[in-house]
C-alpha positions as CSV (number, residue, x, y, z in Angstrom):
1,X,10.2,-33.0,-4.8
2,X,7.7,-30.5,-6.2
3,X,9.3,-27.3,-7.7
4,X,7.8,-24.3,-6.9
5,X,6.8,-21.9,-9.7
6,X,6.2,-18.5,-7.4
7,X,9.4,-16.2,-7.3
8,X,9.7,-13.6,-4.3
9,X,9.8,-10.6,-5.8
10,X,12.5,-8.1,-4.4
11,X,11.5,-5.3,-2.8
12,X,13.0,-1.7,-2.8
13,X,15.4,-0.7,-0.6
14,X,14.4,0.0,2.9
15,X,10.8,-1.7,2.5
16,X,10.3,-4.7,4.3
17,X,7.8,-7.5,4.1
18,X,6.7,-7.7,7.2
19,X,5.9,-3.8,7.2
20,X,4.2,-4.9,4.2
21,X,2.3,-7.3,4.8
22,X,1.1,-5.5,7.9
23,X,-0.1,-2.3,5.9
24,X,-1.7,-4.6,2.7
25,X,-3.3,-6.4,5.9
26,X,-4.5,-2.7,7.2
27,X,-5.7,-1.8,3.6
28,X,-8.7,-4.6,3.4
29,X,-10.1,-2.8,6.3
30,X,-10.1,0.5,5.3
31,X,-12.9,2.4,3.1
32,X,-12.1,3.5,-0.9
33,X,-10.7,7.4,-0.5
34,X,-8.4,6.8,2.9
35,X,-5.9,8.7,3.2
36,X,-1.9,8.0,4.2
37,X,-2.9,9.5,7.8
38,X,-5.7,6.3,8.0
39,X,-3.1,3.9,7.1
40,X,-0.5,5.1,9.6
41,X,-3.5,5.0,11.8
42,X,-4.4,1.4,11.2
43,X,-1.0,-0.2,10.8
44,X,0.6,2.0,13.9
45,X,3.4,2.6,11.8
46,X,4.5,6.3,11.2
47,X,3.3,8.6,8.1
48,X,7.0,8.7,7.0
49,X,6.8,5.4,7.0
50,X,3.5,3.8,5.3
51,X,4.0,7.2,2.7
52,X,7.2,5.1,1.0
53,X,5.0,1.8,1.2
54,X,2.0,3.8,-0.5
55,X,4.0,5.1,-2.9
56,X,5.3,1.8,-4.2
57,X,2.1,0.5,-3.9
58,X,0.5,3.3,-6.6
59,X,3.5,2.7,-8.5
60,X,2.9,-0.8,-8.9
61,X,-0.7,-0.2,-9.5
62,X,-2.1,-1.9,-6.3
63,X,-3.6,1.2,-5.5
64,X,-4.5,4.2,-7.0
65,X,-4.7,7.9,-5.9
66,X,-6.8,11.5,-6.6
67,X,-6.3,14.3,-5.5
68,X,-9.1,16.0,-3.4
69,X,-9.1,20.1,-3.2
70,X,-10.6,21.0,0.3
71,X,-11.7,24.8,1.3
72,X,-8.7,25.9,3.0
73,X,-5.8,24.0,3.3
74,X,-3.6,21.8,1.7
75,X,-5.2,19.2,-1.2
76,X,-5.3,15.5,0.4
77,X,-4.6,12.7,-1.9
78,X,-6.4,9.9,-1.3
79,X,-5.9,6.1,-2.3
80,X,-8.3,3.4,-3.3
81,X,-7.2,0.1,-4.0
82,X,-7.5,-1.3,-7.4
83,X,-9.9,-4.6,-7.1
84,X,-8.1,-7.0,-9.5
85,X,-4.7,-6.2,-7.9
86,X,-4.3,-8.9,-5.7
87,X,-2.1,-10.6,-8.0
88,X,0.5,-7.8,-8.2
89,X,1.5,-8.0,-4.4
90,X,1.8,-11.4,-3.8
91,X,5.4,-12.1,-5.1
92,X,6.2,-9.4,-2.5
93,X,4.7,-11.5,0.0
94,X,6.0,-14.9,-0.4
């Protein structure tokens, strides 16, 4: 029998991978600059939600953020993801 050389990776507590594979599967679709709001959008999932599985993802450096100052209002931090990345998730998703 082959032996396999990938290892799943453990995720934090209270992420799951079929939440996210569901948001990385959202994230190919979406445009560099979206925010949290267009990935709770996308995936259906709530902004409480997709923030925690953002969050890891920055931290991981799958994605990455700015902050953008508007007029009036709160600033909006938007995310772009990082283009040779792909090998950072997939222990998550296996």
């Amino acid at each position: 029998m082959p032996v396999s050389t990938t290892t799943t990776a453990e995720l934090p507590k209270g992420l799951t991978k079929l939440s996210l594979q569901r948001i990385v599967t959202a994230l190919a679709t979406l445009k560099p600059g979206f925010s949290n709001q267009d990935v709770a959008d996308q995936t259906g999932l709530s902004r409480v939600s997709t923030k925690k599985y953002v969050d890891f993802l920055v931290a991981m450096g799958y994605l990455t953020s700015a902050i953008v100052y508007q007029s009036s209002g709160r600033p909006l931090t938007t995310f772009q993801v990082v283009p040779t990345s792909e090998r950072l998730i997939q222990p998550y998703l296996t």
